[in-house]
BAFI-3210 file (N, C-alpha, C; in Angstrom, 3 decimals, decimal comma, padded with zeros to 6 digits):
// residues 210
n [1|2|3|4|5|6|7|8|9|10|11|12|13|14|15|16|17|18|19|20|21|22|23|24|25|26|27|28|29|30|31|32|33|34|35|36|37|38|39|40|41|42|43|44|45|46|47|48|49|50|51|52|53|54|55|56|57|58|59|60|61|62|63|64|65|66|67|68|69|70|71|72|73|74|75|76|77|78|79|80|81|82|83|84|85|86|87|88|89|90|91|92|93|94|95|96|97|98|99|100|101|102|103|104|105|106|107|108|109|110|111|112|113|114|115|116|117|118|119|120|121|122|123|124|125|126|127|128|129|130|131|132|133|134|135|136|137|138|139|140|141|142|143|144|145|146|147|148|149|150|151|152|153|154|155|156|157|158|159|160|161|162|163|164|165|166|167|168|169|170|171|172|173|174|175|176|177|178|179|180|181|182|183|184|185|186|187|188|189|190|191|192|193|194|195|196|197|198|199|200|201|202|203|204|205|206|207|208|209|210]
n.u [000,845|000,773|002,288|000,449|001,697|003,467|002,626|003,306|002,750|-000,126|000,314|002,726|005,565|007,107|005,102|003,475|004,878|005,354|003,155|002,426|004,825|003,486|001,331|002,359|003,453|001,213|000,198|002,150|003,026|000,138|-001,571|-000,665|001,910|002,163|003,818|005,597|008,345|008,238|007,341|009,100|012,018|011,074|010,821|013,707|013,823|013,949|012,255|011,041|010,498|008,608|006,337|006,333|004,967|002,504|001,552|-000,037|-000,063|-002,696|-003,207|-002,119|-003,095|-005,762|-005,348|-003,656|-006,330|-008,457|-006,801|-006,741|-009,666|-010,170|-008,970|-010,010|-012,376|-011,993|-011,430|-013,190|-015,619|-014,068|-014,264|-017,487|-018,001|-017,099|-017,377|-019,765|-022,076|-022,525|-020,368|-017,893|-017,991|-017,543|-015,421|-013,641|-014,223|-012,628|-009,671|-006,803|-004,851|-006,292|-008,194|-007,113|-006,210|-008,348|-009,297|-007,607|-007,746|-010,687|-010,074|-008,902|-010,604|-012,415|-011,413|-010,830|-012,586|-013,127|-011,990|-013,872|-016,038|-015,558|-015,100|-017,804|-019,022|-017,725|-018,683|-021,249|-021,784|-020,621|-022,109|-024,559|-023,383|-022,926|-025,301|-026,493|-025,314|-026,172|-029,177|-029,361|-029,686|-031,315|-033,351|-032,386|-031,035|-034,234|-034,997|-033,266|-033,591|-031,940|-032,905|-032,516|-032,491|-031,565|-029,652|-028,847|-027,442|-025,273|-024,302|-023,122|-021,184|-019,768|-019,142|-018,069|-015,236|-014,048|-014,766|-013,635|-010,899|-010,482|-011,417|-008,680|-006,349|-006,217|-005,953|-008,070|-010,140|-011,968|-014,609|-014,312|-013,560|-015,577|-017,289|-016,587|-016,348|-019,506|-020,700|-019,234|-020,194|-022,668|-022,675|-021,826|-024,335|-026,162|-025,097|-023,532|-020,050|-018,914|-018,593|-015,654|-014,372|-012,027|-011,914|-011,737|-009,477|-010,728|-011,512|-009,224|-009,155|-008,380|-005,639|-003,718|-001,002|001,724]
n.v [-001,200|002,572|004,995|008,035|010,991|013,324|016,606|019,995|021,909|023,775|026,507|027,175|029,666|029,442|028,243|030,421|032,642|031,524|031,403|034,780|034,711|033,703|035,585|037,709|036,898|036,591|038,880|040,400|039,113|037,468|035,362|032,660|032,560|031,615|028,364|026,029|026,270|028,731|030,221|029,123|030,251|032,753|032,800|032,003|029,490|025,418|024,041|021,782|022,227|023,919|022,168|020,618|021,998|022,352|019,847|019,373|021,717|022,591|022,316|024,935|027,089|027,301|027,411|029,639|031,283|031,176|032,130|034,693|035,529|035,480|037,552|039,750|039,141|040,199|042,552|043,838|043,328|044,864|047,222|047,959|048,606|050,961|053,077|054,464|052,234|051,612|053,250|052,046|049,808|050,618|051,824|049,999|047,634|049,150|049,200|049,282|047,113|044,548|044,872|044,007|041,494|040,417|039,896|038,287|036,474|035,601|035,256|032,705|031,213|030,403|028,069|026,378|024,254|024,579|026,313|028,576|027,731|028,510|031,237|032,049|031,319|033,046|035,599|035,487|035,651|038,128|040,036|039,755|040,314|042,970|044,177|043,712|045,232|048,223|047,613|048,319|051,255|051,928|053,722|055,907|056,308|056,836|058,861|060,083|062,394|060,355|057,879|054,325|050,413|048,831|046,462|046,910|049,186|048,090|045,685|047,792|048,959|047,156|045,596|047,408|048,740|045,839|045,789|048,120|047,241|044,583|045,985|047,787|046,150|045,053|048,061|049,753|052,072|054,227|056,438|055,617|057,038|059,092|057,385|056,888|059,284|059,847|058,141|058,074|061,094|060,575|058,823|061,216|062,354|060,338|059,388|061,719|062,826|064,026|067,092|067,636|065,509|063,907|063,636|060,449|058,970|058,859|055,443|054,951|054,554|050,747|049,088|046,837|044,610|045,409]
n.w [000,000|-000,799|000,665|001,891|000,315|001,666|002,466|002,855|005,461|006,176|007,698|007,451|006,950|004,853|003,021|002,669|002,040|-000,700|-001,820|-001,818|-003,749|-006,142|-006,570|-006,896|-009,600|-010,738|-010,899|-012,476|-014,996|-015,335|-015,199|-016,540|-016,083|-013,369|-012,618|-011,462|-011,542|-012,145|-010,158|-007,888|-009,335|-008,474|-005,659|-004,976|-004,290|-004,339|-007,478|-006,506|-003,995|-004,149|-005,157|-002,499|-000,928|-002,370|-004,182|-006,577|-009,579|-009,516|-007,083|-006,143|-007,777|-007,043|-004,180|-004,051|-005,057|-003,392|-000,889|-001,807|-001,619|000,731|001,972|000,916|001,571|003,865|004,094|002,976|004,842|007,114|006,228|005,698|008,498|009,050|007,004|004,893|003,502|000,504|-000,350|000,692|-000,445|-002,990|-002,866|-002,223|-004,339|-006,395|-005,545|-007,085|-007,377|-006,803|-007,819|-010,386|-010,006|-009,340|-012,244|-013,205|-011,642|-012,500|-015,627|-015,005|-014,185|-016,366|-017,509|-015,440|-013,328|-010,683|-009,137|-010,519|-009,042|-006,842|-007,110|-007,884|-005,816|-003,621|-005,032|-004,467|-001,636|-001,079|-002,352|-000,595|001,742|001,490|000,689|003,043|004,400|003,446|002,963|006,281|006,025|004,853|004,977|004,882|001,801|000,767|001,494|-000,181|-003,312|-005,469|-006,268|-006,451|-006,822|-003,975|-005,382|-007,842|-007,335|-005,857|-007,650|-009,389|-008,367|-007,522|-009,903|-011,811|-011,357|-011,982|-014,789|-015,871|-015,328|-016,809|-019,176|-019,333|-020,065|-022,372|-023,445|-023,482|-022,691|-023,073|-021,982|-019,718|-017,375|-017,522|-016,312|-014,157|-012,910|-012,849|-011,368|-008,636|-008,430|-007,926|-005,548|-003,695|-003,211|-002,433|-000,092|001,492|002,338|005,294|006,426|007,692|006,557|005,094|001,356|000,086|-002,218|-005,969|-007,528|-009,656|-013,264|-013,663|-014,072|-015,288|-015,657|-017,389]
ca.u [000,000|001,153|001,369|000,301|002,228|003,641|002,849|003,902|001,959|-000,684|000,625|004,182|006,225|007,347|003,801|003,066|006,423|004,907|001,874|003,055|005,200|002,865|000,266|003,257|004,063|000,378|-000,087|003,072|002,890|-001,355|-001,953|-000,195|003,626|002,016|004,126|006,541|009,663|008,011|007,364|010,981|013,130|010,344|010,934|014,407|013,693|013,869|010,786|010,596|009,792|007,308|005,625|006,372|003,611|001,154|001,486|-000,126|-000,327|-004,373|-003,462|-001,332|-003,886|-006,784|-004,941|-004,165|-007,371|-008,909|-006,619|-007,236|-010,889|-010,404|-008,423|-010,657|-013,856|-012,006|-010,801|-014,731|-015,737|-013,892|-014,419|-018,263|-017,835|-015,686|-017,983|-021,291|-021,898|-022,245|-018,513|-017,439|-017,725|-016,821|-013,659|-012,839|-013,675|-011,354|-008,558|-005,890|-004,100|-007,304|-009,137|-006,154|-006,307|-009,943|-009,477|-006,908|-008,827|-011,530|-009,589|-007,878|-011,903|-012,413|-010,199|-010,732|-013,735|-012,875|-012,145|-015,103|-016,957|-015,100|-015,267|-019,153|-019,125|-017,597|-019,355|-022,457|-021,643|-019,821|-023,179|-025,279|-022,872|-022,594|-026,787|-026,833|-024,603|-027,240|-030,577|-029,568|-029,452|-032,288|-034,047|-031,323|-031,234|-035,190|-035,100|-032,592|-034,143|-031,756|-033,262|-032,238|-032,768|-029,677|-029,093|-028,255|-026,530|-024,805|-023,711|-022,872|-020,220|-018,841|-018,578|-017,531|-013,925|-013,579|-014,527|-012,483|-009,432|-010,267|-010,817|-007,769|-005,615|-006,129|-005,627|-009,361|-010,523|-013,137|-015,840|-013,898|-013,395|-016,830|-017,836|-016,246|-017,204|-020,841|-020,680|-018,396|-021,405|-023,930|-022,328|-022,135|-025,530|-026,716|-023,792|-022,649|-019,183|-018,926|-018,011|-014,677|-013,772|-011,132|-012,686|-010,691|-008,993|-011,679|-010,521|-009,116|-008,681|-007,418|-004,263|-003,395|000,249|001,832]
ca.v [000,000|003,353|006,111|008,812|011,856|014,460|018,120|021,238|022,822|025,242|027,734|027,473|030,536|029,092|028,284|032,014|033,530|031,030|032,006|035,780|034,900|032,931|036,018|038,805|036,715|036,765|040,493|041,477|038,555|036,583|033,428|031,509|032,688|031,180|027,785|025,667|026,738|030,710|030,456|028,859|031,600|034,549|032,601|031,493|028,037|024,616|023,518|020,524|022,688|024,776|020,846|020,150|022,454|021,666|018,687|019,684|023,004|023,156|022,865|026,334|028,136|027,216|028,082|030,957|032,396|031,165|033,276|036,448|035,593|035,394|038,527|040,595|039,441|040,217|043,876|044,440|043,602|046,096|048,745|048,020|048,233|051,730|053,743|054,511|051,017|051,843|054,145|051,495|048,635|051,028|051,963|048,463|047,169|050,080|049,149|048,860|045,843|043,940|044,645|043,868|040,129|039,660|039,728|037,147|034,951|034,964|034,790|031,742|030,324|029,789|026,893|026,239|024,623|024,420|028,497|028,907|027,512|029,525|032,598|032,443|031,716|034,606|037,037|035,771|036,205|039,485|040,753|039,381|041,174|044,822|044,613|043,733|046,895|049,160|047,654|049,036|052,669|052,187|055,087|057,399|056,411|057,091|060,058|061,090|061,702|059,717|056,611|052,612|049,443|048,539|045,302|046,740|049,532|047,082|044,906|048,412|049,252|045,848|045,087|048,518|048,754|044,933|045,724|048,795|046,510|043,871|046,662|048,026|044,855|045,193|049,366|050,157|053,017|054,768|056,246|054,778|058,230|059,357|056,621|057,093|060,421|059,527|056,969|059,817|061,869|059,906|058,967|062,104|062,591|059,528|059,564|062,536|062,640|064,568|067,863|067,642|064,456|064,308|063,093|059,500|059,054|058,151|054,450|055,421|052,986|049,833|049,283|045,661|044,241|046,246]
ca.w [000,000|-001,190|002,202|001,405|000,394|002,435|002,351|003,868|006,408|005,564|008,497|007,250|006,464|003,408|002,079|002,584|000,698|-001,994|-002,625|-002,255|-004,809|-006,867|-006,651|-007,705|-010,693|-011,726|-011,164|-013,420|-016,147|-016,006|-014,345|-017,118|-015,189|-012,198|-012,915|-010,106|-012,038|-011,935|-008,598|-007,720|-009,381|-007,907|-004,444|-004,097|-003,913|-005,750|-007,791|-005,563|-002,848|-004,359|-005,090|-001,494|-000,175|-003,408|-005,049|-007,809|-009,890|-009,424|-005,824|-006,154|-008,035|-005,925|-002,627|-004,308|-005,283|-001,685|-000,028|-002,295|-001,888|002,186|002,288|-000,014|002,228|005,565|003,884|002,699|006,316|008,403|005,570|006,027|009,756|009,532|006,016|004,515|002,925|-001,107|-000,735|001,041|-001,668|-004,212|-002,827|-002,102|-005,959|-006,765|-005,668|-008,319|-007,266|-005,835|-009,428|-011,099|-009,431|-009,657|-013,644|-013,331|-011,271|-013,606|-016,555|-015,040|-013,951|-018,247|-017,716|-014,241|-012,880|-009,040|-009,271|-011,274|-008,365|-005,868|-007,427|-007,661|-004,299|-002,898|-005,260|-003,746|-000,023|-001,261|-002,631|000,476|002,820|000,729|000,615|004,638|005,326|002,136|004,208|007,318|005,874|003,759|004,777|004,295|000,874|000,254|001,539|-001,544|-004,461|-006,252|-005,460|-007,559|-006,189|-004,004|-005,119|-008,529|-006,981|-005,538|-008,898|-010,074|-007,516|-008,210|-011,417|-012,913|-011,426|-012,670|-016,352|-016,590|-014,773|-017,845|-020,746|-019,528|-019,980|-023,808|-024,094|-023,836|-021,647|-023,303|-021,310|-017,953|-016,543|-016,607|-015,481|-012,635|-012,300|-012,194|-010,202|-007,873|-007,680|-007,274|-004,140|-003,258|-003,403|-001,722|000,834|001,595|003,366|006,565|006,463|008,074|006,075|003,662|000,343|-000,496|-003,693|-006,539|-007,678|-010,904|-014,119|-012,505|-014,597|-015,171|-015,965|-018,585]
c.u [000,880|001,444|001,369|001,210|002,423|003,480|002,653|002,970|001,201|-000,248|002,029|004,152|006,497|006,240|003,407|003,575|005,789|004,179|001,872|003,625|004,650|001,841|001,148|003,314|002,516|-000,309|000,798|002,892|001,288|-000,832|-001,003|001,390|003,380|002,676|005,213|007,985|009,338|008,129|008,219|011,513|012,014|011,300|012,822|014,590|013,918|012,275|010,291|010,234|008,603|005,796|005,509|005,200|002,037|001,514|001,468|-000,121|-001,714|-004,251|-002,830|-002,062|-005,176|-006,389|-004,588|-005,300|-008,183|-007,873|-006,912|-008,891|-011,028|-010,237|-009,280|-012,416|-013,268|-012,319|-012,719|-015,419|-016,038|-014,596|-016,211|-018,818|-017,229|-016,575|-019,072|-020,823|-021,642|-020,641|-017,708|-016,977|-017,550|-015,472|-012,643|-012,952|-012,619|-010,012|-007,939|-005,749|-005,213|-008,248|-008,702|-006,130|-007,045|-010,071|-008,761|-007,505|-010,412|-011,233|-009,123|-009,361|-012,542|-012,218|-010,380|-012,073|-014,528|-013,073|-013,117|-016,282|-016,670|-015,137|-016,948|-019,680|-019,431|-018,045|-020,490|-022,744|-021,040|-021,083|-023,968|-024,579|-023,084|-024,229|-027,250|-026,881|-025,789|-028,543|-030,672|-029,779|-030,601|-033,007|-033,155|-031,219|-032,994|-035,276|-034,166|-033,476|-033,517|-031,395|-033,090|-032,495|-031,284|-029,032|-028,821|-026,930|-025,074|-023,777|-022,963|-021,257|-019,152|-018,222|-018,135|-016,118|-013,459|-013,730|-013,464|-011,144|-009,233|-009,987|-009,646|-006,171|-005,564|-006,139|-007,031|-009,672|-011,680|-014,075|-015,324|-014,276|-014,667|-017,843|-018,212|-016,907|-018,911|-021,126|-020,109|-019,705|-022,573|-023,911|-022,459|-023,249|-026,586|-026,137|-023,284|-021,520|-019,336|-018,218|-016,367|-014,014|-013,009|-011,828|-011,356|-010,802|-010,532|-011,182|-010,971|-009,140|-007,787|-006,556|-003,358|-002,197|000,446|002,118]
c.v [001,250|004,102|007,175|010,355|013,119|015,659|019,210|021,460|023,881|026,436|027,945|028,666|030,323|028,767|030,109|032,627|032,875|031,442|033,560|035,808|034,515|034,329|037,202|038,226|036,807|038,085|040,495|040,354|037,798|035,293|032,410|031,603|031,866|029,300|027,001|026,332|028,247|030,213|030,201|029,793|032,310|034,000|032,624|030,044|026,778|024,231|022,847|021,272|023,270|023,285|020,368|020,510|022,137|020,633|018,965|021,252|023,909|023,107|024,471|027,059|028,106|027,612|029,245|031,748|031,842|032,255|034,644|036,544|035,863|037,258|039,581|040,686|040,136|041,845|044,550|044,657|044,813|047,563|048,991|048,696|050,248|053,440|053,451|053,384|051,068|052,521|052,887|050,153|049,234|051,125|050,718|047,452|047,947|049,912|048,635|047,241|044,015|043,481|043,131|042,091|039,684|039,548|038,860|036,126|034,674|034,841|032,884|030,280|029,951|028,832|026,343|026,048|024,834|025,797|029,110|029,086|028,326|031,069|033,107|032,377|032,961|035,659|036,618|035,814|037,502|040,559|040,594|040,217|042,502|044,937|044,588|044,966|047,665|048,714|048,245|050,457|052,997|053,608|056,258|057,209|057,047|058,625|061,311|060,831|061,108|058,633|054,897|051,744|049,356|047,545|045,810|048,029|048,737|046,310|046,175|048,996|048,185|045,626|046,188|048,523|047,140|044,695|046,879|048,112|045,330|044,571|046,824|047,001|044,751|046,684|050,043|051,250|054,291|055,361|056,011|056,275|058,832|058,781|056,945|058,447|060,555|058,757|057,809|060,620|061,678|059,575|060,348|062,572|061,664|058,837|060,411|062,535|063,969|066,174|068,398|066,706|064,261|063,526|061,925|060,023|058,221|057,063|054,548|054,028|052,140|048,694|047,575|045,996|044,924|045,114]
c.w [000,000|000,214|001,126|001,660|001,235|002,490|003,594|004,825|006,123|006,337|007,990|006,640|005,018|002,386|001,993|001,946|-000,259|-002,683|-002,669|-003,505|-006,536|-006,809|-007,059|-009,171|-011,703|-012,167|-012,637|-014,743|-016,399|-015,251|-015,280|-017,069|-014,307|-012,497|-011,372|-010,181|-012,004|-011,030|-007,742|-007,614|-008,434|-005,989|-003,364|-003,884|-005,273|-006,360|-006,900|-004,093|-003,075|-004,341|-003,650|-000,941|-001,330|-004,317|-006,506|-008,514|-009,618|-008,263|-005,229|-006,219|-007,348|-004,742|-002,878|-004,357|-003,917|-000,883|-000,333|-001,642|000,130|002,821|001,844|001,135|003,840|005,468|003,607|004,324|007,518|007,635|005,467|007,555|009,823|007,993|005,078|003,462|001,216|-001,369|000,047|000,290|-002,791|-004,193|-002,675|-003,080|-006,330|-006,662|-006,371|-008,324|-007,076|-007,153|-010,185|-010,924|-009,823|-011,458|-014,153|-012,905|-012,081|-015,300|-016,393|-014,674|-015,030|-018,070|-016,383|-013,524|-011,124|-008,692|-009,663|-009,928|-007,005|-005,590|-007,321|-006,372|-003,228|-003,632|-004,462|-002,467|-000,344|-001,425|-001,090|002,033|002,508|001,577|002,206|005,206|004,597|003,447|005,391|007,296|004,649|003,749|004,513|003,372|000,246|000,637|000,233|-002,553|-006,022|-005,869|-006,927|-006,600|-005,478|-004,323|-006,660|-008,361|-006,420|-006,058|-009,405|-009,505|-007,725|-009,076|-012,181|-012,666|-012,334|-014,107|-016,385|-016,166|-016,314|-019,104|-020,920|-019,799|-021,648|-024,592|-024,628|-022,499|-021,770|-022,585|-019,921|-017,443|-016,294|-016,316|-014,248|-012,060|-012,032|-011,344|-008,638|-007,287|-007,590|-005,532|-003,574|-002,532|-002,067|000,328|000,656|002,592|004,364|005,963|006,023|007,472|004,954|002,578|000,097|-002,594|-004,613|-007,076|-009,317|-012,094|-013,580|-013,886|-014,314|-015,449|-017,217|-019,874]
res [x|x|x|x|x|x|x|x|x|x|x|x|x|x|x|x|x|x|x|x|x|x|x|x|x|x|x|x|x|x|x|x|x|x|x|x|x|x|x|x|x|x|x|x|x|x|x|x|x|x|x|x|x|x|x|x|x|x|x|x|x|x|x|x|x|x|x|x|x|x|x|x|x|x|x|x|x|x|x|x|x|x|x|x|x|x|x|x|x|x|x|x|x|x|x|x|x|x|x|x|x|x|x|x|x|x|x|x|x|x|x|x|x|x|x|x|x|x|x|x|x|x|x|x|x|x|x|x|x|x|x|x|x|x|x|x|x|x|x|x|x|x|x|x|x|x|x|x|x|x|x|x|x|x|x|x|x|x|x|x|x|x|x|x|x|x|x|x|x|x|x|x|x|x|x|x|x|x|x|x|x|x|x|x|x|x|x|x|x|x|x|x|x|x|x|x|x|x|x|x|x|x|x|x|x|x|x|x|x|x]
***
């Protein structure tokens, strides 16, 4: 009888530098760098180690996009917890780097039907959380009179930084900017910031791998 194979430790240090390095190499070159021999040179290490902690390659890219997907719900979370709920899931699709990911991991869910299933996952606890934080403040939205449903407000906050993160990946940008700017003052409108509150950065075209 065979025993069964050994692998690393999911708490290890060295699984962590990995998949760091396994999630740099798919920012700057696409999921299809993400390889044992990429992730080696990026690391430092021999292939056979990078195999040590995943066996296989689909166990790399799956523990990859679970941790983006962990980190991304913890970061939505606090920022629920901390600003008016709609600026709060805008600014946190926005972010460059965060976009920039999420267009890899569903580029790489085409091909991928484990990720596929992971990814739909967490959009639909992602949506179910945004619309929790939106319901509690419902009436402060009706009282504006620029009133939408929030559950497509919602999709809209979402999914706009992750198409302009994909257009821009092929030199498309059209239209992005006043996008944004409507989207900008609509918030405004429906959420107004405080007085005293510095206005955050608006999350500009999100700027894949060159």
């Amino acid at each position: 009888m065979t025993s069964p194979r050994r692998v690393g430790a999911v708490t290890s240090k060295t699984r962590v530098l990995l998949l760091d390095c396994a999630e740099n190499l798919m920012l700057e070159q696409g999921y299809a760098a993400v390889t044992y021999r990429g992730v080696a040179a990026q690391a430092g290490v021999t292939s056979g180690l990078v195999q040590y902690y995943f066996p296989t390659l689909d166990d790399l890219l799956v523990a990859l996009v679970r941790r983006g997907i962990e980190h991304s719900m913890a970061r939505l979370a606090t920022s629920l917890e901390t600003s008016p709920p709609l600026r709060a899931v805008w600014e946190h699709a926005g972010d460059k780097t965060r976009a920039a990911l999420m267009a890899e991991f569903m580029a790489l869910a085409n091909h991928h039907k484990t990720i596929r299933t992971e990814l739909a996952k967490a959009g639909e606890q992602t949506r179910e959380l945004a619309l929790a934080a939106v319901s509690e403040r419902s009436s402060d939205y009706r009282r504006s009179s620029a009133t939408a449903p929030p559950e497509a407000l919602i999709f809209l906050m979402i999914s706009t930084p992750r198409m302009i993160a994909m257009e821009e990946t092929v030199g498309l940008s059209t239209f992005h900017a006043e996008t944004i700017d409507f989207i900008e003052r609509y918030l405004d409108k429906v959420e107004p910031r405080a007085a005293n509150s510095d206005k955050g950065p608006k999350p500009p075209p999100a700027t894949t791998r060159e």
